[in-house]
ROZA-105259 format. One record per residue (C-alpha): x, y, z. Coordinates in nm, 4 decimals. Each point is the difference from the previous one (the first is absolute). Layout:
<kolvos>
{px = X&py = Y&pz = Z}
...
</kolvos>
This chain:
<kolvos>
{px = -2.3313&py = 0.2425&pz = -0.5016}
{px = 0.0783&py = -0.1978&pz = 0.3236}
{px = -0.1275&py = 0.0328&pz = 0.3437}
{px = 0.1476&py = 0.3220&pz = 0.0777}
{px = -0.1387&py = 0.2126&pz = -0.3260}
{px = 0.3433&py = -0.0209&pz = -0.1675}
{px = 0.0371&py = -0.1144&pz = -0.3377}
{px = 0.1650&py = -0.3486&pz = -0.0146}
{px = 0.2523&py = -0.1330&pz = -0.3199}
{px = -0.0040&py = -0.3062&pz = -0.1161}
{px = 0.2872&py = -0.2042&pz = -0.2007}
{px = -0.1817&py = -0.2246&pz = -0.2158}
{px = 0.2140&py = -0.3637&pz = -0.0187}
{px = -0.2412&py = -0.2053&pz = -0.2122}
{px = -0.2557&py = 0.0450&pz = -0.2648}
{px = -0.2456&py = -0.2967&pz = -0.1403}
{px = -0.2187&py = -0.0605&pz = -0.2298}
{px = -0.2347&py = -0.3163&pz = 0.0912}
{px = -0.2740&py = -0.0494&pz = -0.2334}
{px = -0.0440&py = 0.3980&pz = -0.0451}
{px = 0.0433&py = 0.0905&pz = 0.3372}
{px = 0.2964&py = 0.2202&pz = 0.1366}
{px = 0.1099&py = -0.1206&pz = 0.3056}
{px = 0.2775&py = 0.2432&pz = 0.1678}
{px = 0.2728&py = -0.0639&pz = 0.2631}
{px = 0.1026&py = 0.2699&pz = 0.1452}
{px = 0.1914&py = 0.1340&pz = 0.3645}
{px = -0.0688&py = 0.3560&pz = 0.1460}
{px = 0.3035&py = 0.1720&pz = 0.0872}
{px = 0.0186&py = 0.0931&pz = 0.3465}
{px = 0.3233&py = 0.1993&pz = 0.0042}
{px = 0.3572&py = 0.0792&pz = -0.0778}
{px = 0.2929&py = -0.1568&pz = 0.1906}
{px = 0.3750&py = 0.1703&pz = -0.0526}
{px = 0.2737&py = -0.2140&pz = -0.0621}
{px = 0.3385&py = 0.0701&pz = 0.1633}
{px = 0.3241&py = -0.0388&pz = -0.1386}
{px = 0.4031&py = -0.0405&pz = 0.1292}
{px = 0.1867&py = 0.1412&pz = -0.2015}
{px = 0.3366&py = -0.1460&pz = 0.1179}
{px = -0.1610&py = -0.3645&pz = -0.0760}
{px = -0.2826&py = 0.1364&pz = -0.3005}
{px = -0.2427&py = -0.2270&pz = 0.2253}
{px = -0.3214&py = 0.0390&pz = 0.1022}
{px = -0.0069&py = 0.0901&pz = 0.3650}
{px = -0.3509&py = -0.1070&pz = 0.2408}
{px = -0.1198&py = 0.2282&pz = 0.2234}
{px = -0.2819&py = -0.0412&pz = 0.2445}
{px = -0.3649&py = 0.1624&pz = -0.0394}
{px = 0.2075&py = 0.2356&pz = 0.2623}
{px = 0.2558&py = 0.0846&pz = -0.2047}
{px = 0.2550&py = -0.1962&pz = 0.2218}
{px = 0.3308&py = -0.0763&pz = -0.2666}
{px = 0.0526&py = -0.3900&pz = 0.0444}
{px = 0.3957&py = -0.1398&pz = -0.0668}
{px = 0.0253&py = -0.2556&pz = -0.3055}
{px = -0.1110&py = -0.2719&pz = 0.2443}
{px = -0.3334&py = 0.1882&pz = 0.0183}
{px = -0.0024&py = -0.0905&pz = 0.3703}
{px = 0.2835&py = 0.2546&pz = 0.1320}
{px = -0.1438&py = 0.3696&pz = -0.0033}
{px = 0.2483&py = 0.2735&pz = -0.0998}
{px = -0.0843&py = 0.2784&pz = 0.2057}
{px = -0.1417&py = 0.2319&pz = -0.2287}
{px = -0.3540&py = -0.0058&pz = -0.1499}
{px = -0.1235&py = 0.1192&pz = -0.3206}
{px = -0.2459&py = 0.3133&pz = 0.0872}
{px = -0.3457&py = -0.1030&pz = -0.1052}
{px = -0.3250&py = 0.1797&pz = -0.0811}
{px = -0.3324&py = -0.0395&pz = 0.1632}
{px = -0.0704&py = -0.2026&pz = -0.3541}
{px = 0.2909&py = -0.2133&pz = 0.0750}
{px = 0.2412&py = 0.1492&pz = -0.2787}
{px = 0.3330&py = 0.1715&pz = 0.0510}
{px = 0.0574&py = 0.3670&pz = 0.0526}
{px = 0.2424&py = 0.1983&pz = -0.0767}
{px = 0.1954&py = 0.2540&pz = 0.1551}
{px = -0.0254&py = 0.3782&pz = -0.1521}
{px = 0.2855&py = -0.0404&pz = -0.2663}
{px = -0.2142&py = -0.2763&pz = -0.1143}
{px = 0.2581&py = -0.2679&pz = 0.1501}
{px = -0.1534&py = -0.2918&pz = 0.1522}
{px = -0.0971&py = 0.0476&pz = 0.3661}
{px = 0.2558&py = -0.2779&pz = 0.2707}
{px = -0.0694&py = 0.0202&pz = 0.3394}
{px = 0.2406&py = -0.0796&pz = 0.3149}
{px = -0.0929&py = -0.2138&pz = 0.2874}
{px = -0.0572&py = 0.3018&pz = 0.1708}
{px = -0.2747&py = 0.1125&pz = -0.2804}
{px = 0.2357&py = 0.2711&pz = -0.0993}
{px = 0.0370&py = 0.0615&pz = -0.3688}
{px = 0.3438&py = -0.1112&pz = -0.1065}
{px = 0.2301&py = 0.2265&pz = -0.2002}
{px = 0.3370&py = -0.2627&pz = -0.0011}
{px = 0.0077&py = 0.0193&pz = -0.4126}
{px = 0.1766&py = -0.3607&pz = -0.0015}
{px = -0.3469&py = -0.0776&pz = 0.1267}
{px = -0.2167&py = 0.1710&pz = -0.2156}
{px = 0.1738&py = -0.1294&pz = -0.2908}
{px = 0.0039&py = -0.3555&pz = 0.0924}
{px = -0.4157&py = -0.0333&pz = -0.0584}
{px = -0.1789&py = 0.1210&pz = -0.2804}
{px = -0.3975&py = -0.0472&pz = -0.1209}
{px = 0.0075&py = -0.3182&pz = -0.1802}
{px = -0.3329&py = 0.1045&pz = -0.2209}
{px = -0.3459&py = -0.1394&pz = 0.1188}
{px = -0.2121&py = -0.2571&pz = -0.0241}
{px = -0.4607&py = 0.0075&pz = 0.0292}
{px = -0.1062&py = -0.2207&pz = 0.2856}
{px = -0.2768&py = -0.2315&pz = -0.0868}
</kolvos>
């Protein structure tokens, strides 16, 4: 368990065996983190830990952000669509814009 009670998971990298002793290397998993996808390019797209959309440059932000969780993952909208917000906050409905990003899959955080 860690600090807070919770049960903590492990992914074990290395087992050894030195003269009948198992050592074990090993890195707790701390969390999930979304991956977000173009599909016009099929490229990964970065977002911020705000869910600001960054441009292929990853300097130039797009103007819409990725609707995140309080556990830093992406929500969706009630059809189960991903959640885009406007610069304004506002939940967009423009399909060309919905349909340009897509959830990527996910990767454990170490």
């Amino acid at each position: 368990t860690n600090d807070q009670g919770e049960l903590s998971s492990y992914t074990v990298d290395t087992v050894q065996n030195i003269d009948g002793e198992l050592y074990v290397n090993a890195y707790e998993i701390t969390g999930i983190v979304d991956a977000l996808v173009d599909t016009e390019s099929e490229e990964y797209v970065l977002y911020d830990a705000d869910g600001f959309i960054y441009e292929s440059d990853g300097e130039t932000q797009t103007g819409y952000r990725v609707a995140l969780g309080s556990d830093g993952r992406f929500t969706y909208n009630d059809d189960g669509t991903l959640k885009i917000l406007d610069g304004d906050n506002e939940v967009v409905t423009d399909e060309a814009i919905l349909e340009k990003y897509s959830v990527g899959g996910s990767a454990f955080t170490y």
